[in-house]
KESE-451701 format. One record per residue (C-alpha): residue number from 0; residue in one letter; x, y, z. Coordinates in Angstrom, 3 decimals, always signed. Layout:
BEGIN
<r num="NUM" residuo="a" x="X" y="Y" z="Z"/>
...
This chain:
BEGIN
<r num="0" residuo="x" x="+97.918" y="+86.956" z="+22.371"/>
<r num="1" residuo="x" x="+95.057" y="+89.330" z="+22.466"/>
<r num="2" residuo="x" x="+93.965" y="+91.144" z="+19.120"/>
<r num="3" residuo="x" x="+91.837" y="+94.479" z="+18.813"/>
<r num="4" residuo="x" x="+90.365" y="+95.906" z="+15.648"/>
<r num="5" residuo="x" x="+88.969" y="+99.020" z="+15.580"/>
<r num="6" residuo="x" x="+87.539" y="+101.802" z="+12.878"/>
<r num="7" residuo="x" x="+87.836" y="+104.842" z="+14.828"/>
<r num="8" residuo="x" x="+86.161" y="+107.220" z="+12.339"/>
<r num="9" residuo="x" x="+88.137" y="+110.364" z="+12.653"/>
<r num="10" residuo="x" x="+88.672" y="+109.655" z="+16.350"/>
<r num="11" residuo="x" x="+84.659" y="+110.785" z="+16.637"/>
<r num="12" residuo="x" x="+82.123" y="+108.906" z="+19.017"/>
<r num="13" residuo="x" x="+78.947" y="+108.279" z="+18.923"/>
<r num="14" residuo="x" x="+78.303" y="+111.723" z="+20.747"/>
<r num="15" residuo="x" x="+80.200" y="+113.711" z="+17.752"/>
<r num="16" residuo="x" x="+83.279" y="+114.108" z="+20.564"/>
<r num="17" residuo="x" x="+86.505" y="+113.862" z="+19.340"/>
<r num="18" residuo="x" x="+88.072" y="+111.999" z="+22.380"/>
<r num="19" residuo="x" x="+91.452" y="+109.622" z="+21.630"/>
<r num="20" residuo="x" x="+91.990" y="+109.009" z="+25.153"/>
<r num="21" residuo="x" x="+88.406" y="+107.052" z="+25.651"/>
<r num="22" residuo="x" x="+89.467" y="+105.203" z="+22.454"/>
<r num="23" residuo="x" x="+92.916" y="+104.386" z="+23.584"/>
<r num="24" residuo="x" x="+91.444" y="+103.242" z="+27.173"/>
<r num="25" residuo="x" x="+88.676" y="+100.698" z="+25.314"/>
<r num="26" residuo="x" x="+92.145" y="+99.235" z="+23.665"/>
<r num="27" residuo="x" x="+93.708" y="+98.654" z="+26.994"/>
<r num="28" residuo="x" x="+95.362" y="+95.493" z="+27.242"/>
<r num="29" residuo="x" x="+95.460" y="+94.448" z="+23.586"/>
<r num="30" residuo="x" x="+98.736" y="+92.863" z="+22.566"/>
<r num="31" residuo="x" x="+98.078" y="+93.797" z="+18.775"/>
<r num="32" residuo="x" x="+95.941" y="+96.284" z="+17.618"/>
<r num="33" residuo="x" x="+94.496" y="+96.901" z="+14.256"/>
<r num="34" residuo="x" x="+92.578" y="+100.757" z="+13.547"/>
<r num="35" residuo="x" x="+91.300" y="+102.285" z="+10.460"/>
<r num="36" residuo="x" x="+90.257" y="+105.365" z="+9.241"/>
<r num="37" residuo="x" x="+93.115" y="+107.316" z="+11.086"/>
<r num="38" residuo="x" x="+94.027" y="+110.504" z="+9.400"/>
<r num="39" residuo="x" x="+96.685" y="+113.237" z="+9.454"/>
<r num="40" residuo="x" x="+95.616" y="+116.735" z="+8.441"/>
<r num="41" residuo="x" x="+92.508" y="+116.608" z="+8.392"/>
<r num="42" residuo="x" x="+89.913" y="+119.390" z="+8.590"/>
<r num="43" residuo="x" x="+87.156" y="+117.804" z="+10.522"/>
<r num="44" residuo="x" x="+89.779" y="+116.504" z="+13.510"/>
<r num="45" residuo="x" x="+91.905" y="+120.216" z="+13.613"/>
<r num="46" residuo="x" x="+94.325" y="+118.384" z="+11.101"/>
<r num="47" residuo="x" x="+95.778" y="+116.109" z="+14.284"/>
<r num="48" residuo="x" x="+98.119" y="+114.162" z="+13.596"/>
<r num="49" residuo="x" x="+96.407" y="+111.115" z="+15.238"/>
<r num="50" residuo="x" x="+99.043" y="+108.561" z="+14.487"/>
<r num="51" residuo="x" x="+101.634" y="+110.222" z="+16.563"/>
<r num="52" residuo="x" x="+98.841" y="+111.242" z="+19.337"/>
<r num="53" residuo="x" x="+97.386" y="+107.204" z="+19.418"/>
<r num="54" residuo="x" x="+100.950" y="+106.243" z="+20.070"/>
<r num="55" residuo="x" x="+101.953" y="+108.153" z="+22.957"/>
<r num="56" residuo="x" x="+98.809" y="+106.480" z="+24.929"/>
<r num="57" residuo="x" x="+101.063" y="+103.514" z="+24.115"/>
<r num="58" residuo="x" x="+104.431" y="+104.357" z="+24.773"/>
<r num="59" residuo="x" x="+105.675" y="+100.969" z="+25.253"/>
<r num="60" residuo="x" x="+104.277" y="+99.565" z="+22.390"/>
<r num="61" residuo="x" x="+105.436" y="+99.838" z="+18.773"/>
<r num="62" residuo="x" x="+103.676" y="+101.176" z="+16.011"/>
<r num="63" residuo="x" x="+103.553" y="+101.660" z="+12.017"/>
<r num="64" residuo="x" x="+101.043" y="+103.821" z="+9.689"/>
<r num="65" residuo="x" x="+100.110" y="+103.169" z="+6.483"/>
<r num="66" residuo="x" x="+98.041" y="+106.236" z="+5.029"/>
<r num="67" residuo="x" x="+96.288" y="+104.835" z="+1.576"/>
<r num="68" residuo="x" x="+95.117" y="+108.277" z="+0.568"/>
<r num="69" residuo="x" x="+97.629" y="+111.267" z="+0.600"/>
<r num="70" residuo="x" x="+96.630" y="+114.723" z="-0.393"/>
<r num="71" residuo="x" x="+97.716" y="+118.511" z="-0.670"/>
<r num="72" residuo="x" x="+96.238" y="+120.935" z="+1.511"/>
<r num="73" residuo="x" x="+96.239" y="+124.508" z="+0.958"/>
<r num="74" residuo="x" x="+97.961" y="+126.677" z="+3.951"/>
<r num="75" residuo="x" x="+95.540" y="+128.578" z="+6.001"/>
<r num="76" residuo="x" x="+95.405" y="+132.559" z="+5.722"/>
<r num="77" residuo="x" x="+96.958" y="+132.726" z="+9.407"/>
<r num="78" residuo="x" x="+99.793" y="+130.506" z="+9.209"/>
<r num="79" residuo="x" x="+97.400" y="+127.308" z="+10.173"/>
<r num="80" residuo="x" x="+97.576" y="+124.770" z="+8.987"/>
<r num="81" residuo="x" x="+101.160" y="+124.966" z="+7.785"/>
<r num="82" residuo="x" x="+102.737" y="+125.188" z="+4.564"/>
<r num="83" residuo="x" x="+103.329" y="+121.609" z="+3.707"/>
<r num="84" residuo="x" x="+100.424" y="+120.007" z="+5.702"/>
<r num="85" residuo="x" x="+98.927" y="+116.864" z="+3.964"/>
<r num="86" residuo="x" x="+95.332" y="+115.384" z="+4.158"/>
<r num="87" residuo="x" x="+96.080" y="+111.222" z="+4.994"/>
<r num="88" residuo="x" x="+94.150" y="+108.556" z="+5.617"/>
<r num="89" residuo="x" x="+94.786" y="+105.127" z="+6.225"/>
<r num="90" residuo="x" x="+95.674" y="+101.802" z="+8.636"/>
<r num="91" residuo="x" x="+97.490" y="+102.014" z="+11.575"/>
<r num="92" residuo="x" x="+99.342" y="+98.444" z="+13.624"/>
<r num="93" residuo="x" x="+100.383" y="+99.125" z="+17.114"/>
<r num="94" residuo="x" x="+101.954" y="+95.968" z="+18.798"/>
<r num="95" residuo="x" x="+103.631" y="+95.295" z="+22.421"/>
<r num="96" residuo="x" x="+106.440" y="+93.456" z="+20.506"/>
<r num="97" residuo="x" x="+108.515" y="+95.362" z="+17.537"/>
<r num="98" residuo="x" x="+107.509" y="+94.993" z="+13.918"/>
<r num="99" residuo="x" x="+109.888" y="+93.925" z="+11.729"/>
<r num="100" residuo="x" x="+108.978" y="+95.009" z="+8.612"/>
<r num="101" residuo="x" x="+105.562" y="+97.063" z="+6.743"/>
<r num="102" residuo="x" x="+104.386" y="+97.579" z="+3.614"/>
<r num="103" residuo="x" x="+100.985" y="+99.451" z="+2.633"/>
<r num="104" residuo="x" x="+99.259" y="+97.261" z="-0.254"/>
<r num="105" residuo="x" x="+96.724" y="+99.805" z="-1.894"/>
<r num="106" residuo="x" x="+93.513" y="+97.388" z="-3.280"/>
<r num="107" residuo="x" x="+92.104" y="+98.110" z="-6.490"/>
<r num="108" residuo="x" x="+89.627" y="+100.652" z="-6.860"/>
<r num="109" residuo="x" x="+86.920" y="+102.703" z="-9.949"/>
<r num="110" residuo="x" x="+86.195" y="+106.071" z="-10.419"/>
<r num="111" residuo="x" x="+82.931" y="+106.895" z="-9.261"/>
<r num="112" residuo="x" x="+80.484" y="+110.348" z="-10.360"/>
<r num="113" residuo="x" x="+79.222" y="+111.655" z="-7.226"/>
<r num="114" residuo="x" x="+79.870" y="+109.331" z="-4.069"/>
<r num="115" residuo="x" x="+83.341" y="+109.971" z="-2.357"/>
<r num="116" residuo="x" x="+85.802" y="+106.822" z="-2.845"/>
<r num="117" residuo="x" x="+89.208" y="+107.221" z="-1.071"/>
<r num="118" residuo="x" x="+92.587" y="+104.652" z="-2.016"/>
<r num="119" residuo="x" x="+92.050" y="+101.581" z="+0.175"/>
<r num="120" residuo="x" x="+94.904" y="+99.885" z="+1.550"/>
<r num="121" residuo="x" x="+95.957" y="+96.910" z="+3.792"/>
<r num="122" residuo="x" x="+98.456" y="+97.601" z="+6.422"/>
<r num="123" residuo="x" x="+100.899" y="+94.772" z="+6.411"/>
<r num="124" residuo="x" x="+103.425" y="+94.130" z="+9.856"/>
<r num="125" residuo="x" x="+105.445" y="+91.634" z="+10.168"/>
<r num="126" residuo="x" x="+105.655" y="+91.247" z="+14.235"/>
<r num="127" residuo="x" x="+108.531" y="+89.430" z="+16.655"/>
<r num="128" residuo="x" x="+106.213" y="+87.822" z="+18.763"/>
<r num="129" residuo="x" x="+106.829" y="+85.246" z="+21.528"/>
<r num="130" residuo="x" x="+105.846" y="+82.342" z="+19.495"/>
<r num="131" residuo="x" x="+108.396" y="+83.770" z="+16.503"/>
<r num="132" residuo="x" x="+107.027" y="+85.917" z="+13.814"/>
<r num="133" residuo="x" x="+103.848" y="+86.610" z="+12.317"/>
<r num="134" residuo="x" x="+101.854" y="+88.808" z="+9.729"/>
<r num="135" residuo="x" x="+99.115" y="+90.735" z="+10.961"/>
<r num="136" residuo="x" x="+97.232" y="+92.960" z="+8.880"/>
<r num="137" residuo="x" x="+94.995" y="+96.381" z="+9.312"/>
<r num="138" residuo="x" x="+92.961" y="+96.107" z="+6.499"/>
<r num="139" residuo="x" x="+90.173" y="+99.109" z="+5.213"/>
<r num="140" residuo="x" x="+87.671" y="+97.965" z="+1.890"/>
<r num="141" residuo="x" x="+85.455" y="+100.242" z="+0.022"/>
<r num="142" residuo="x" x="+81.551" y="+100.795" z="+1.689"/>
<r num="143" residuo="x" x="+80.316" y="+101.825" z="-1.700"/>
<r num="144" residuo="x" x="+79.991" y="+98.812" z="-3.967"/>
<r num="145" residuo="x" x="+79.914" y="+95.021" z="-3.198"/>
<r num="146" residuo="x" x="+81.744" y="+94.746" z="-6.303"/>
<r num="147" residuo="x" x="+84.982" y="+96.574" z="-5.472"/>
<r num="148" residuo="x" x="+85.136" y="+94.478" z="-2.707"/>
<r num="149" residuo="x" x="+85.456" y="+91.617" z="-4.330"/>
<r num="150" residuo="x" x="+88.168" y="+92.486" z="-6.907"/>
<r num="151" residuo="x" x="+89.700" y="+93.968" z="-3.587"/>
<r num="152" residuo="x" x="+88.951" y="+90.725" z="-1.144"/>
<r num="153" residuo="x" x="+90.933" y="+88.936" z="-4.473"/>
<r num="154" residuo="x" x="+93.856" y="+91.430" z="-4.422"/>
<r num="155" residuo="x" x="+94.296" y="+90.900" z="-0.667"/>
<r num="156" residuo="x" x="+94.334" y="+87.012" z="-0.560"/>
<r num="157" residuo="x" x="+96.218" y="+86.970" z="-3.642"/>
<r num="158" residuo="x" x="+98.724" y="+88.922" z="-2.002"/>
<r num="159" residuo="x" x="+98.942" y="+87.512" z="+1.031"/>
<r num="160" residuo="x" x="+99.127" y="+83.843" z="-0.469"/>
<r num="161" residuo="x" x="+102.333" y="+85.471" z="-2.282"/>
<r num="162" residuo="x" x="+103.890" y="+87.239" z="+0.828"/>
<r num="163" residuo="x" x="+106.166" y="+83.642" z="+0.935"/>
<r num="164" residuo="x" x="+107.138" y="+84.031" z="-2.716"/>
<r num="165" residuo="x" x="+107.650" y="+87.906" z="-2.933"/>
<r num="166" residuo="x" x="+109.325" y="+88.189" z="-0.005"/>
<r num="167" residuo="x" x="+107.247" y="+91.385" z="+1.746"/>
<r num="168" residuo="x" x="+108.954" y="+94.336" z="+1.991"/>
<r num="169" residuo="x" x="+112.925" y="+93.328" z="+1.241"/>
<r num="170" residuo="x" x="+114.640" y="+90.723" z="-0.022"/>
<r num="171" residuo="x" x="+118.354" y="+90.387" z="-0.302"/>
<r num="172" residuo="x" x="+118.876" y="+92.153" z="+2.903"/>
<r num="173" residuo="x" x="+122.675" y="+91.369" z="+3.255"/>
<r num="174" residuo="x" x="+123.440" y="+93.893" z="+0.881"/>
<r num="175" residuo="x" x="+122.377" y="+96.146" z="+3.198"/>
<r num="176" residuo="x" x="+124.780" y="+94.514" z="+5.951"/>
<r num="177" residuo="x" x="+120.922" y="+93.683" z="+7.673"/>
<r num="178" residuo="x" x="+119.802" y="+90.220" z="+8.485"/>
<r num="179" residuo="x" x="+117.309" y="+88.547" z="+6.153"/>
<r num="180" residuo="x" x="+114.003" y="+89.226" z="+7.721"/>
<r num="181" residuo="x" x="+111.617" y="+86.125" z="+8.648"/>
<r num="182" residuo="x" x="+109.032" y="+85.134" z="+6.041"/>
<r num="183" residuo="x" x="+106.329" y="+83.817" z="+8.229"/>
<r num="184" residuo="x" x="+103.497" y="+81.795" z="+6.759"/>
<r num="185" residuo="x" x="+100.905" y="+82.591" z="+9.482"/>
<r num="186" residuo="x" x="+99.077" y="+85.756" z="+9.521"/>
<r num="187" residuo="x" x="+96.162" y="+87.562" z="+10.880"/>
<r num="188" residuo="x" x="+94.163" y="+90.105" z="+9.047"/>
<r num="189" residuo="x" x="+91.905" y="+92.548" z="+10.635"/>
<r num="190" residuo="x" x="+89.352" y="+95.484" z="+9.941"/>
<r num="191" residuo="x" x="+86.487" y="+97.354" z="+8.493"/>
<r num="192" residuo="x" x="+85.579" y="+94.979" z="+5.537"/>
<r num="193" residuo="x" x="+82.382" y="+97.099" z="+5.191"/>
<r num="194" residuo="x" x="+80.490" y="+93.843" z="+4.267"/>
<r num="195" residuo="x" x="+77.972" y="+91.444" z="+6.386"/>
<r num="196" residuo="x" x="+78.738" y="+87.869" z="+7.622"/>
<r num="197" residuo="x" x="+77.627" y="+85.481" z="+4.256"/>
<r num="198" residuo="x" x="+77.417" y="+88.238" z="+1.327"/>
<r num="199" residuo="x" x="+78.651" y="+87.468" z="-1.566"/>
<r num="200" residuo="x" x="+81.926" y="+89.241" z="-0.808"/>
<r num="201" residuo="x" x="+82.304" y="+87.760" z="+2.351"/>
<r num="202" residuo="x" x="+82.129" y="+84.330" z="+0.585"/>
<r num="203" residuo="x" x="+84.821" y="+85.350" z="-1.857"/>
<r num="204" residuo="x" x="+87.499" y="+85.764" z="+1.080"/>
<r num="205" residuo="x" x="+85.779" y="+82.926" z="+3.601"/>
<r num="206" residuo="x" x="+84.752" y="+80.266" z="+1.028"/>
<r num="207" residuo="x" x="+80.856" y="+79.394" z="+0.157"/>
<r num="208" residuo="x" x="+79.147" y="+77.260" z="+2.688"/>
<r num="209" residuo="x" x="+78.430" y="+73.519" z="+1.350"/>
<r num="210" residuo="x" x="+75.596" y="+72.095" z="+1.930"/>
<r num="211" residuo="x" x="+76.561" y="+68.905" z="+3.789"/>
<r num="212" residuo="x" x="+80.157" y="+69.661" z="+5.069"/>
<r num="213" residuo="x" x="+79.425" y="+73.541" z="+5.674"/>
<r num="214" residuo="x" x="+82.595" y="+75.675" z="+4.871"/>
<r num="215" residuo="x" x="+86.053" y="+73.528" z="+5.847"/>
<r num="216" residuo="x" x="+88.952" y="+75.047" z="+6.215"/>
<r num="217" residuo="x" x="+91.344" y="+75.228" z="+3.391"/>
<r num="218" residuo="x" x="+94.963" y="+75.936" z="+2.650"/>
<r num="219" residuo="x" x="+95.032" y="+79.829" z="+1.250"/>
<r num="220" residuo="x" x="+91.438" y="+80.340" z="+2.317"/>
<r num="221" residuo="x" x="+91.500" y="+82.380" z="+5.316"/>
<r num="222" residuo="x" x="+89.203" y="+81.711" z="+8.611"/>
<r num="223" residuo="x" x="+86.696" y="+83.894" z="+9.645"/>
<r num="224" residuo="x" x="+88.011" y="+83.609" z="+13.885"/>
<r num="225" residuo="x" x="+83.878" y="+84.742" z="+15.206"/>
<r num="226" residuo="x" x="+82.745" y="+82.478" z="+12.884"/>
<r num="227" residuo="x" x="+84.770" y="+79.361" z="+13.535"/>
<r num="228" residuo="x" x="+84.215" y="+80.276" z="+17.516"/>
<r num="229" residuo="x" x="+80.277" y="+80.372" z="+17.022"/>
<r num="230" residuo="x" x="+80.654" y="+84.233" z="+17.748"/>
<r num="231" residuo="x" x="+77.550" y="+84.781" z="+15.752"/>
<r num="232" residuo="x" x="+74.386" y="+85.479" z="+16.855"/>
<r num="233" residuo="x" x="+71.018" y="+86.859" z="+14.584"/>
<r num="234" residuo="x" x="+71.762" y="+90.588" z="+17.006"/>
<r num="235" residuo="x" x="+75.603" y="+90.629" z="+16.030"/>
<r num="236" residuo="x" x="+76.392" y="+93.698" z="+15.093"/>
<r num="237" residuo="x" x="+80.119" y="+96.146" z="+14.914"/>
<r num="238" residuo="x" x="+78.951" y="+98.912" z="+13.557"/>
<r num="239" residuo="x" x="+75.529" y="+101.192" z="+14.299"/>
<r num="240" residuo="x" x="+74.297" y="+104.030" z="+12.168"/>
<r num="241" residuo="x" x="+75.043" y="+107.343" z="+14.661"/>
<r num="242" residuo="x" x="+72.092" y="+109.056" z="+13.416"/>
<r num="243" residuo="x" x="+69.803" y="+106.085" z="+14.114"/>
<r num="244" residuo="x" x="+70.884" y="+103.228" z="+16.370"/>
<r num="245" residuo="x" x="+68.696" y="+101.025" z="+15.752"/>
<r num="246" residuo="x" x="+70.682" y="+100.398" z="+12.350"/>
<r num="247" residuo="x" x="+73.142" y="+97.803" z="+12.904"/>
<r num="248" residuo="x" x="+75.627" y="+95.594" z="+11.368"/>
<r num="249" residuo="x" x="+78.609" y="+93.254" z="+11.411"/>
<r num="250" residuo="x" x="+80.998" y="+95.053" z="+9.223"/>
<r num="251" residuo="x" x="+83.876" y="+94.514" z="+11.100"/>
<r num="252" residuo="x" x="+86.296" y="+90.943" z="+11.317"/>
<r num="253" residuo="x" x="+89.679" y="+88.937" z="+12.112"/>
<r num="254" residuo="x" x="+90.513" y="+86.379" z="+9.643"/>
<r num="255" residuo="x" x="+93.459" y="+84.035" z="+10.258"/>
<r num="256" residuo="x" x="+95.422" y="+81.728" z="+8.527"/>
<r num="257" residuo="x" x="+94.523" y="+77.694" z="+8.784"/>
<r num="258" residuo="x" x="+97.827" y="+76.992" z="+10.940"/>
<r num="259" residuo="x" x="+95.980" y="+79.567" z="+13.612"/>
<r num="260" residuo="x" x="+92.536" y="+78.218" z="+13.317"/>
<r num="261" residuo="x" x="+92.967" y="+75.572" z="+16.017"/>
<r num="262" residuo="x" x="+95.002" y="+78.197" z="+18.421"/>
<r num="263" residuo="x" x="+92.042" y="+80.846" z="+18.432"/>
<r num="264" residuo="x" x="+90.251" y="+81.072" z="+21.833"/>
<r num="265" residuo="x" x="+87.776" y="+83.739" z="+21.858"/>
<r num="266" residuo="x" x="+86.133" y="+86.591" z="+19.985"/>
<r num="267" residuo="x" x="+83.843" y="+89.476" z="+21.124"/>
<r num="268" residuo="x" x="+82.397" y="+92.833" z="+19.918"/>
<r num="269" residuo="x" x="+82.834" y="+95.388" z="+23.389"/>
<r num="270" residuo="x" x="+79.427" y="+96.994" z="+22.229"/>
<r num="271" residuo="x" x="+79.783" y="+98.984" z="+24.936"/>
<r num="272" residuo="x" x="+82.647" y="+101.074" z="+23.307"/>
<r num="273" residuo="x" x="+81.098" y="+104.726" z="+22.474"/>
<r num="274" residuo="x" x="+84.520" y="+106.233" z="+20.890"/>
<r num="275" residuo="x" x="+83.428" y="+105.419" z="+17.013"/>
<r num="276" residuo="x" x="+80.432" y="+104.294" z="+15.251"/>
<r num="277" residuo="x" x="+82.384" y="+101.217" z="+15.155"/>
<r num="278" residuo="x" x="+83.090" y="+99.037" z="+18.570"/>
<r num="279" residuo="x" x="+86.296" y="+97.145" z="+18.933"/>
<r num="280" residuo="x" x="+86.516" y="+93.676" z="+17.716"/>
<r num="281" residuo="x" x="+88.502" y="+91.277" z="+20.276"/>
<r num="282" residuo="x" x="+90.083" y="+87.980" z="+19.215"/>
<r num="283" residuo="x" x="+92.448" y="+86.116" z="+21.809"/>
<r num="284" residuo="x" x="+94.474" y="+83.466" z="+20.115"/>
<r num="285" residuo="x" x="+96.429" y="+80.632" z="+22.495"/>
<r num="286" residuo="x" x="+100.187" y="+79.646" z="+22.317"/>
């Protein structure tokens, strides 16, 4: 199975062109695919409905969106845009098999004074696949404050350590004449965690490093897949700065549950990807 991430900022490239097509053709051939910051109504993108426009390049596929941030915006003086239009922004899964279930799980957050902070969320699917069901998430943290990140990184593992116990999205389906949905203990979560390989966020997800055994893989920790394929390098970088490119960092990442860490089979940034100042983040994972 081959997994995509991708923060598609707006749908804007590097150039400032709004262009889903070139986005949806860098995404070509992904089984699963993970994107953030995909909006509806919004100003700077014509208020496009870019969920419903990134699924028709994929009409085979299915697809769910979870928008984390949902807000009222005022009707324009000539009819546009419409009474009723709202300002979203959020996670969206599209997958070549159907998703079961979805829930949106919206991460703790603070008020700040001056610097923007939207309602983060994690995107959860639960997906039919081949080899039976799995969780993927489409997750988006805060790029303000390492701090958030961590009460959010604890949220999200918390959460997903649960998903067994709670049950997801419904429980007690045969009152609705439904079969009980499958509770799958393997999951993979991907997206913009706005933090770099080793910080002290990333260690509160990914466990610290010991000094002797390194970081071992542990029941309810999850696995960092570039990291546990040697995907690193000192130049790794998902993310450049569009007003200076020679500002770079690895912001982006797939973790995946221990029962997946010895099916993963490669991992790769397609730096080459001008659609966002974000490139897709490819993870292949074996049957």
């Amino acid at each position: 199975m081959k997994f995509a991430s991708y923060n598609i900022q707006y749908g804007f490239g590097l150039d400032g062109i709004y262009d889903l097509g070139r986005i949806a053709n860098n995404l070509d051939g992904a089984d699963i695919i993970a994107l953030q910051e995909v909006t509806r109504g919004f100003a700077r993108n014509d208020f496009s409905d870019m969920a419903a426009d990134l699924a028709a390049f994929f009409p085979n596929h299915f697809w769910v969106y979870g928008p984390a941030c949902d807000l009222h915006v005022d009707a324009g003086e000539e009819g546009y845009p419409l009474r009723g239009t709202r300002f979203q922004f959020g996670n969206m899964i599209i997958s070549r098999w159907p998703i079961l279930s979805t829930r949106t799980l919206l991460l703790p957050r603070s008020r700040t004074v001056s610097k923007i902070n939207l309602q983060r969320g994690a995107t959860e699917a639960v997906v039919d696949t081949p080899q039976g069901a799995l969780r993927v998430y489409s997750v988006h943290l805060d790029h303000v404050s390492p701090d958030e990140r961590i009460r959010q990184l604890a949220y999200l593992n918390e959460r997903i350590n649960a998903f067994p116990f709670e049950g997801g999205c419904l429980t007690g389906a045969s009152e609705f004449e439904i079969a009980d949905l499958p509770l799958p203990e393997d999951y993979v979560i991907l997206g913009d965690f706005n933090m770099v390989p080793e910080s002290p966020e990333y260690c509160s997800f990914a466990g610290t490093k010991d000094g002797y055994y390194d970081r071992v893989p542990r029941i309810g920790t999850p696995v960092d897949a570039m990291a546990a394929l040697e995907g690193y390098t000192p130049a790794s970088y998902s993310w450049v700065d569009p007003k200076n490119h020679g500002k770079r960092m690895h912001l982006d990442y797939c973790f995946v549950s221990c029962g997946l860490h010895g099916r993963l089979k490669s991992a790769h940034v397609d730096t080459a990807s001008v659609g966002s100042d974000h490139f897709p983040l490819w993870i292949e994972i074996g049957g």
